[in-house]
C-alpha positions as CSV (number, residue, x, y, z in Angstrom):
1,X,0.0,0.0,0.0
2,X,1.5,3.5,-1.1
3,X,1.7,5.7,1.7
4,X,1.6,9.9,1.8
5,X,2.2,12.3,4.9
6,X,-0.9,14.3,2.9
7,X,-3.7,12.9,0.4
8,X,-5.7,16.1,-0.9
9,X,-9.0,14.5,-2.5
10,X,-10.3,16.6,-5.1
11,X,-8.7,18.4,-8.3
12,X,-10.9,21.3,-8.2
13,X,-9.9,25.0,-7.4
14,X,-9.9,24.5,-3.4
15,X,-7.5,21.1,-3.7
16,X,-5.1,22.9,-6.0
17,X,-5.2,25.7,-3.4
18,X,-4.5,23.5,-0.8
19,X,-1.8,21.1,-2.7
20,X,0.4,24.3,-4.0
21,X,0.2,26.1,-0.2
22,X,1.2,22.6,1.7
23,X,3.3,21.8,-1.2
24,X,4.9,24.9,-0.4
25,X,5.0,24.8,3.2
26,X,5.8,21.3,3.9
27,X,8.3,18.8,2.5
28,X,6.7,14.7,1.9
29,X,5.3,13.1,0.4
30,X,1.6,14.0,-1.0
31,X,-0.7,13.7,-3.7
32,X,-3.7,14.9,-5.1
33,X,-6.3,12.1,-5.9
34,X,-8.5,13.8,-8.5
35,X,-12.1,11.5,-10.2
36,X,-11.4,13.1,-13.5
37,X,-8.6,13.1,-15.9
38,X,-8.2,17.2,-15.7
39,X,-8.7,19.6,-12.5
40,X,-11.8,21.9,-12.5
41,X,-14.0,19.1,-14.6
42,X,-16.7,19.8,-12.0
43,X,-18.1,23.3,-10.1
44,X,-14.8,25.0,-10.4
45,X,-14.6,25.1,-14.0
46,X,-18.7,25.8,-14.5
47,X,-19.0,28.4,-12.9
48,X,-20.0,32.1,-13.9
49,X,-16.4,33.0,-14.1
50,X,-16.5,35.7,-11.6
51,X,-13.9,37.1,-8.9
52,X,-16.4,38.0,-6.6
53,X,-16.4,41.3,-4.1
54,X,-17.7,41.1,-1.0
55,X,-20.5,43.8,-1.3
56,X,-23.5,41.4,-0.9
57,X,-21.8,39.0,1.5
58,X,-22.9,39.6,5.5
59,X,-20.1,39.6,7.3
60,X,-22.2,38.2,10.8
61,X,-23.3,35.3,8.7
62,X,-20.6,34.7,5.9
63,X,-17.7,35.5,7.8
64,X,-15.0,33.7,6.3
65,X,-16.3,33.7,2.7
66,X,-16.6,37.5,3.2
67,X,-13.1,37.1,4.7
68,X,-12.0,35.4,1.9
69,X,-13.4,36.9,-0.8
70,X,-11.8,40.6,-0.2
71,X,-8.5,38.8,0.7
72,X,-8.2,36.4,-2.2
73,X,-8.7,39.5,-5.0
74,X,-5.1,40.3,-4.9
75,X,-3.8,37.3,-4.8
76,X,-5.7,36.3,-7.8
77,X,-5.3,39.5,-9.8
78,X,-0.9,39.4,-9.6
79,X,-2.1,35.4,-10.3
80,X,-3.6,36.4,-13.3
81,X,-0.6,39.1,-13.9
82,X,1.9,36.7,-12.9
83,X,1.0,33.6,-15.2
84,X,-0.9,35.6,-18.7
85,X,-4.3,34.5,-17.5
86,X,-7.4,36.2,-18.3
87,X,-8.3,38.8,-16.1
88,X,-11.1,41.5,-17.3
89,X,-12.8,43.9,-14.6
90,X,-15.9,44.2,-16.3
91,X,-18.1,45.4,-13.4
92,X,-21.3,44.6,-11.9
93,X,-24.7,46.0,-11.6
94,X,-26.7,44.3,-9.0
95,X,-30.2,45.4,-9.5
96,X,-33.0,46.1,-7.3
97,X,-36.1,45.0,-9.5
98,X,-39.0,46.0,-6.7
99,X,-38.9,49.0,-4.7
100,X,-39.0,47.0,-1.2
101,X,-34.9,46.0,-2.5
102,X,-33.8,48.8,-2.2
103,X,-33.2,48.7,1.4
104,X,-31.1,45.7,0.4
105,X,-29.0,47.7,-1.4
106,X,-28.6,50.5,1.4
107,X,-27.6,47.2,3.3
108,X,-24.9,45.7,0.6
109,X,-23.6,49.0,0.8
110,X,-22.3,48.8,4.6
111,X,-21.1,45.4,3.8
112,X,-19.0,46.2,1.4
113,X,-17.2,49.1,4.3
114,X,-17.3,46.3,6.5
115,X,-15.6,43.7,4.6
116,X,-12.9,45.9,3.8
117,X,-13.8,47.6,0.2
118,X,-12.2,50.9,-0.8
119,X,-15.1,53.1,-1.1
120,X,-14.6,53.7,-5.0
121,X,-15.1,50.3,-5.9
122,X,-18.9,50.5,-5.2
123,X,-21.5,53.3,-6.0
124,X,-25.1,53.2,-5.2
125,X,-27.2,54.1,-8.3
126,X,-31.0,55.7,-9.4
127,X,-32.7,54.3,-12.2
128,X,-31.6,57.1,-14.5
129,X,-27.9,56.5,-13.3
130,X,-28.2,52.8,-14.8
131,X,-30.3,54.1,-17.9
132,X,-27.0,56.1,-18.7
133,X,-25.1,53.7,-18.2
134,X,-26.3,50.2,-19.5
135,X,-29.7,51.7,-21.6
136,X,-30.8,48.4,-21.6
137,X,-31.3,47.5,-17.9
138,X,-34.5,48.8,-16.1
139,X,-34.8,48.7,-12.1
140,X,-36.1,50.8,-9.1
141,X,-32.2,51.4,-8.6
142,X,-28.7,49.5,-8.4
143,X,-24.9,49.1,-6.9
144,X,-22.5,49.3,-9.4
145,X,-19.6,46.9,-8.2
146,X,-16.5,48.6,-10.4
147,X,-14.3,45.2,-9.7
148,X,-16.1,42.4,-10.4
149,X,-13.6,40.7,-12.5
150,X,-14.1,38.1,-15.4
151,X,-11.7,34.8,-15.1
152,X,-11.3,31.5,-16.1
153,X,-11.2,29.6,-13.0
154,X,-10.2,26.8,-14.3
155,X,-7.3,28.0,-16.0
156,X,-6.2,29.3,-12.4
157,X,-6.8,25.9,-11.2
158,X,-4.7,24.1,-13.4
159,X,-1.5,26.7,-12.7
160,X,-1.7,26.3,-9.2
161,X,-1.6,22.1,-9.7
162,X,1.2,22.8,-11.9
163,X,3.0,24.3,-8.6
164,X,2.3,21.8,-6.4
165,X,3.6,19.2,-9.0
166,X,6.6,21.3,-9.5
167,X,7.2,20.5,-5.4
168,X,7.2,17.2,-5.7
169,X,2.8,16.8,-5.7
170,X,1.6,13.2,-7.2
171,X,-1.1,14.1,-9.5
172,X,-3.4,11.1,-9.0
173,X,-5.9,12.1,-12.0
174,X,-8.9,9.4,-13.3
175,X,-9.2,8.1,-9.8
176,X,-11.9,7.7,-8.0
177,X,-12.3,7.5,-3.4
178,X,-14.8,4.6,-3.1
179,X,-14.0,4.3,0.6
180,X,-12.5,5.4,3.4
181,X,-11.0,3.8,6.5
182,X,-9.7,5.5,9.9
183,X,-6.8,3.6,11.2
184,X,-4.5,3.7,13.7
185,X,-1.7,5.1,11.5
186,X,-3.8,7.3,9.0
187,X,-7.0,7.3,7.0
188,X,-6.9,4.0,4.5
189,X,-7.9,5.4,1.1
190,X,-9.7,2.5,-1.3
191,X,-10.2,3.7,-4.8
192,X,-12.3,2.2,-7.8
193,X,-9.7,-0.1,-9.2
194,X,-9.4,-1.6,-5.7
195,X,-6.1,-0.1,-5.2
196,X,-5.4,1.7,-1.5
197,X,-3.4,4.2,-0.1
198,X,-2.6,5.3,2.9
199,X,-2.7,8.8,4.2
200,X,-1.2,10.0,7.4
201,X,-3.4,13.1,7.2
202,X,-6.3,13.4,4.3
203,X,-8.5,17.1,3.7
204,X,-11.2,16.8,1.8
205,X,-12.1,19.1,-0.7
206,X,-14.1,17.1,-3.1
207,X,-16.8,19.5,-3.6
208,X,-20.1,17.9,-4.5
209,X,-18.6,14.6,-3.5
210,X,-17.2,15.9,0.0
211,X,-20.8,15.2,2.4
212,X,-20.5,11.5,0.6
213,X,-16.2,11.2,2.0
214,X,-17.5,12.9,5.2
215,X,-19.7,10.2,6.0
216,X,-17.8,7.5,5.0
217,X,-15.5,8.3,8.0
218,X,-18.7,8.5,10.2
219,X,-18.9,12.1,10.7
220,X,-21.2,14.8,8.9
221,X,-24.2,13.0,11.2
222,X,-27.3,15.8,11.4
223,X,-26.2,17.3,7.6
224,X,-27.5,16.4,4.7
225,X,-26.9,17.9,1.0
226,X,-28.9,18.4,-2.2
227,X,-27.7,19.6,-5.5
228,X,-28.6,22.2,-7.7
229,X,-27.9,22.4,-11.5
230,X,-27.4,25.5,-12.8
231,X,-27.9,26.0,-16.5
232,X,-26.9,28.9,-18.8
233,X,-27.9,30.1,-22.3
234,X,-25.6,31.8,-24.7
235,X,-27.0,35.0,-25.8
236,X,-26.6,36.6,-29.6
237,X,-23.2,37.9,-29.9
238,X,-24.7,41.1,-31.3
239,X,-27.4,41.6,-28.2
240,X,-25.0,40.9,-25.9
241,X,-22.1,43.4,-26.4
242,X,-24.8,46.2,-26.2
243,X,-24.2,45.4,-22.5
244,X,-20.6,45.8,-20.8
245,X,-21.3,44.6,-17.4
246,X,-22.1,42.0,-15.5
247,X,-26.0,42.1,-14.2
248,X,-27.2,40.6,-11.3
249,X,-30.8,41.1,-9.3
250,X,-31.2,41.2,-5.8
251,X,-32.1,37.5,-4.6
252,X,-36.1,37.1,-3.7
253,X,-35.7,34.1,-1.5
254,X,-32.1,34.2,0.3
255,X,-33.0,31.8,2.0
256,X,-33.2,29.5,-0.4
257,X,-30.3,28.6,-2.9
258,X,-32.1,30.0,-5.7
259,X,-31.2,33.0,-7.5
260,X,-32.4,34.5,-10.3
261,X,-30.2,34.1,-13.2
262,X,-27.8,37.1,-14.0
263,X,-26.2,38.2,-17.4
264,X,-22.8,37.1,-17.3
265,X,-19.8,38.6,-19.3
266,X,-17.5,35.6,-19.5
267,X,-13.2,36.2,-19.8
268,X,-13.7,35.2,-23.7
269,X,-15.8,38.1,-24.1
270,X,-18.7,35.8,-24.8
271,X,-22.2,36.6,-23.2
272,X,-24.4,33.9,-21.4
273,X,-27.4,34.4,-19.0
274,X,-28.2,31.6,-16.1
275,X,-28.2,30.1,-13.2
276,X,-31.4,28.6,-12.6
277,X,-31.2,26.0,-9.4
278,X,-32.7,22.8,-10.9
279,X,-32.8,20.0,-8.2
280,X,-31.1,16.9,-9.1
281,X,-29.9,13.5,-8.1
282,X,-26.1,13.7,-7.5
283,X,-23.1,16.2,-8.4
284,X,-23.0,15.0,-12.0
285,X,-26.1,15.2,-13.8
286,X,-25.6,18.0,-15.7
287,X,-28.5,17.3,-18.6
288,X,-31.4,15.6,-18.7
289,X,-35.0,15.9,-17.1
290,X,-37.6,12.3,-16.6
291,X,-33.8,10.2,-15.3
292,X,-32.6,13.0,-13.3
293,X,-36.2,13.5,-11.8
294,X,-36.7,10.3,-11.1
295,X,-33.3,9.5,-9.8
296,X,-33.7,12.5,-7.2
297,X,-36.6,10.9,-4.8
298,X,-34.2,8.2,-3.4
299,X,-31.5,11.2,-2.8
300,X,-34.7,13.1,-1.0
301,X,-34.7,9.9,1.1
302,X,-31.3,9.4,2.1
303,X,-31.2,10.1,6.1
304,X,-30.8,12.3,7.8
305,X,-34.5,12.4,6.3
306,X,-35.9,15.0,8.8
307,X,-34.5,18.1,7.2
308,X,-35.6,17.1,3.8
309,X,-39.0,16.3,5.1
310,X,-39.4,19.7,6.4
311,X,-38.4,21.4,3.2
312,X,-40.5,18.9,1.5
313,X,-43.6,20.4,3.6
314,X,-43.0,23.7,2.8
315,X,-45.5,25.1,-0.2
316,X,-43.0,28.0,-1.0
317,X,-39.9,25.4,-1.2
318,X,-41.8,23.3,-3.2
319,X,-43.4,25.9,-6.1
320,X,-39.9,27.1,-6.6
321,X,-38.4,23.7,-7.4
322,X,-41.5,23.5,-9.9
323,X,-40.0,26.9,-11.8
324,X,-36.8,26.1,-11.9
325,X,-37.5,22.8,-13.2
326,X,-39.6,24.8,-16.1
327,X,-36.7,27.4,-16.8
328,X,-34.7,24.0,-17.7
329,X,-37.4,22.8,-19.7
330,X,-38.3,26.0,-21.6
331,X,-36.3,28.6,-23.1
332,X,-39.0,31.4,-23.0
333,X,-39.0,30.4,-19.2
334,X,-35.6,31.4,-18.7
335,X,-35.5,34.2,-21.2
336,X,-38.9,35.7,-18.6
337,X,-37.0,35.9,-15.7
338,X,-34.1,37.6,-17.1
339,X,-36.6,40.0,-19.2
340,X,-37.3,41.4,-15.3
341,X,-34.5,43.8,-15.8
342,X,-33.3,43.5,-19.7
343,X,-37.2,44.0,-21.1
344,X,-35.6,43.5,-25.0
345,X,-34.3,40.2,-24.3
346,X,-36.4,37.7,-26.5
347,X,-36.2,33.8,-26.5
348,X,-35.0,33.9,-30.0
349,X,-31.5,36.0,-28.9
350,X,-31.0,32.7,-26.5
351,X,-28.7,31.1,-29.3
352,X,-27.8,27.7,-27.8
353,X,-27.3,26.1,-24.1
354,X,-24.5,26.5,-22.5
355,X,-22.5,25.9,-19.4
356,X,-24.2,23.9,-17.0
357,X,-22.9,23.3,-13.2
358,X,-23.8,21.4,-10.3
359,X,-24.3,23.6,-6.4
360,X,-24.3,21.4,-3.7
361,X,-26.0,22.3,-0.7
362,X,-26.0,21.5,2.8
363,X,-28.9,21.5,5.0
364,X,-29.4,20.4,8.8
365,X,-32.9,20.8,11.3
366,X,-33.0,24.7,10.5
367,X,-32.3,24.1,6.7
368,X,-29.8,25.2,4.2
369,X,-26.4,25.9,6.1
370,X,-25.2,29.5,5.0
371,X,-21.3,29.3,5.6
372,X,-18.9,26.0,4.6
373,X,-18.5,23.5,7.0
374,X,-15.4,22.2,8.5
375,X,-15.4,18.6,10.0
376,X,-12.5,16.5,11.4
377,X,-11.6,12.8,12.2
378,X,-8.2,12.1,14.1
379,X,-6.7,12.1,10.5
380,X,-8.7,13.8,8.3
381,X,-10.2,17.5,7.8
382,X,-13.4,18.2,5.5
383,X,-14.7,21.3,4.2
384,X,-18.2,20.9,2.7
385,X,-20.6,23.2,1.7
386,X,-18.1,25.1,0.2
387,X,-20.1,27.2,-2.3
388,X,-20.0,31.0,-4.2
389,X,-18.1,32.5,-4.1
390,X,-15.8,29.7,-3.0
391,X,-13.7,29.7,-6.3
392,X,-13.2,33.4,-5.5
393,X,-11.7,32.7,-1.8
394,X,-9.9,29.9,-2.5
395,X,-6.5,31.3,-2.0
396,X,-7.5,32.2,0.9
397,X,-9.3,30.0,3.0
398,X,-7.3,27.3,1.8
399,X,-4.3,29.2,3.6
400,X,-6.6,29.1,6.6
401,X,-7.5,25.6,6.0
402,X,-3.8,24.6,6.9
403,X,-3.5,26.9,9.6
404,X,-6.4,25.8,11.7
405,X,-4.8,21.9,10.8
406,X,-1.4,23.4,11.7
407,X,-2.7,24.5,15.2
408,X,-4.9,21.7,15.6
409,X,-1.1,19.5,15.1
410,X,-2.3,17.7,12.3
411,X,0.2,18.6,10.2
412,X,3.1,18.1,13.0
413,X,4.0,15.4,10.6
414,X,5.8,17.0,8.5
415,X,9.1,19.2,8.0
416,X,8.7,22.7,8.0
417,X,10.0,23.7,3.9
418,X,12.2,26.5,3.2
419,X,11.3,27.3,-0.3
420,X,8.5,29.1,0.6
421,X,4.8,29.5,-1.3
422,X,3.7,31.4,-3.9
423,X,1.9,34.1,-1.7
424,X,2.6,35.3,1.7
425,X,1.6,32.8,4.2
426,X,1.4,34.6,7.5
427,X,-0.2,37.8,6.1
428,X,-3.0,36.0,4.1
429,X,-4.1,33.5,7.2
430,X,-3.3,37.1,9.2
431,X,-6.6,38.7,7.5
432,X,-8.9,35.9,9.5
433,X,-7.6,37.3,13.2
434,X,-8.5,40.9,12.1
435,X,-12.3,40.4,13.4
């Protein structure tokens, strides 16, 4: 059995995080078992594309994604500089459709002093202010976000394996974590070709797939998660450039994970509006309506059942699962909600389908969990529920990952590297203290 002082599981944007900082940090030996033959085949790379600013984030109830939000833009814009990756500021509006969200805005507005924004990089904006400014957006009023930045998250991902490969990383790509077994020495990692390995120290950060390793190890009890496919359309090339920035609309049911779909200005230039939040069966099922329907009722079932049972006796729960199912099933669905603040979108300027990603969402008693979720074993460390703007704070709170397994000794291991990490260690974990 091959054995590792670290075992990252997952190849998306928060393992490669993780793998280049301990890679950095930490001579042994340690590998990153990825399902897929690429990084960022999942949620990282299907995504909106967005470096995220704090402005809408509480910082009472998302602390750390707030946290690591505003301290991850830096790191990813000299990224970006750094390596020739795509990095367009396009902006965003977030727009208050009914007069009652306006007070939201008044509130985003605090949160973006709060969480540490220069006060330049937002401004609050009347309905004639937005009229000048993108003629084809109407609302009762709107931030403008001046930073907002257009990436390719999974281009980032992939340079940030290639670091931790360059210190010595095992890329363990096409394999699959059926099991996992807590032993004396380590967590026993069985994968789908019946080959095992053995990991002194394992974090999960398999995304969708984390809840699933969690419990395999006999922790997560009292959570539950349910996924949420998010589908795009790619709008006339024509249509779209009439609009420069980003356009989002103030969330009607926060509590829920279902927002509106925005207009998105991707880093190729290309424009695409989506998400809808169309419940499905598992991580993966990114097409499809009858199967994936059908194959969702035994995941509605799965226990901890009591959290799903109350969400499955709420009326207001339940009619919003029934629209976003029809957005997937009808273009002119989709193309309605988005005409809520671009009235001269038609169906017809909806040219084909296009991204589609998978949220997956954590829910316990009081139902769905706001903030990520860390768990631990004696050998492991989990973070589920790790959802947007997670690919923008990934520097970030994987840094603080590694701390909090630093000072909980699980990494005392391990030899101390001189050859130091990519970013500044001490300052970026530093920014989680400040509060």
């Amino acid at each position: 059995m091959k054995k590792f002082d670290l075992v990252v599981v997952g190849g998306g944007i928060l393992g490669c995080a993780v793998a280049s900082w301990a890679s950095g940090l930490f001579e042994g030996k340690m590998a990153v078992v990825e399902r897929e033959d690429r990084v960022a085949a999942h949620t990282s790379g299907r995504n909106t594309g967005v470096v995220h600013r704090p402005f809408y984030l509480d910082p009472a109830k998302k602390r750390a994604f707030a946290i690591s939000a505003q301290a991850s833009y830096g790191l990813w814009e000299d990224w970006a500089k750094r390596n020739g990756l795509p990095w367009s500021p396009v902006g965003t509006l977030e727009v208050a459709v009914e007069g009652e969200q306006l007070s939201v805005l008044k509130n985003y507005m605090r949160f973006a002093k709060e969480n540490g924004m220069t006060e330049g990089e937002t401004e609050l904006l009347d309905p004639q202010d937005v009229a000048k400014l993108e003629p084809l957006v109407r609302c009762e009023g709107a931030i403008l976000c001046r930073t907002d930045t257009a990436v390719d998250f999974a281009a980032f991902a992939d340079s940030l394996m290639k670091v931790a490969m360059s210190n010595g990383v095992e890329a363990l790509m096409g394999t699959r974590v059926v099991d996992l077994k807590e032993r004396e020495e380590g967590v026993e990692v069985v994968l789908h070709d019946g080959g095992r390995l053995m990991a002194e120290c394992l974090v999960n950060c398999a995304g969708g797939g984390a809840m699933d390793l969690a419990k395999m190890l006999g922790i997560a009890r009292g959570y539950e998660d349910l996924h949420f496919r998010g589908e795009y359309w790619r709008v006339d090339e024509a249509f779209g450039r009439k609009l420069g920035h980003n356009v989002y609309s103030v969330p009607r049911h926060a509590e829920f994970p279902f927002l509106d779909p925005h207009f998105i200005v991707r880093s190729d230039g290309s424009r695409e509006v989506g998400p809808n939040a169309v419940l499905v069966a598992d991580p993966y099922s990114y097409q499809g309506f009858a199967k994936t329907a059908l194959k969702s009722v035994p995941k509605l079932l799965e226990r901890p059942i009591l959290p799903k049972l109350r969400l499955m006796a709420n009326p207001r729960f339940l009619s919003l699962v029934s629209q976003e199912w029809q957005s997937s099933i009808s273009k002119s669905a989709m193309c309605e909600r988005v005409r809520r603040f671009i009235p001269s979108l038609s169906p017809s300027l909806l040219t084909r389908r296009g991204i589609a990603g998978v949220r997956s969402s954590v829910i316990d008693e009081d139902g769905f969990v706001p903030e990520a979720i860390e768990l631990e074993s004696p050998h492991s460390y989990h973070v589920v529920n790790y959802n947007s703007p997670g690919a923008t704070g990934a520097p970030a709170y994987s840094a603080y990952v590694l701390y909090k397994m630093m000072s909980g000794g699980q990494l005392d291991h391990m030899k101390r590297r001189s050859a130091g990490t990519i970013w500044d260690f001490d300052e970026v974990v530093s920014r989680f203290g400040k509060r």
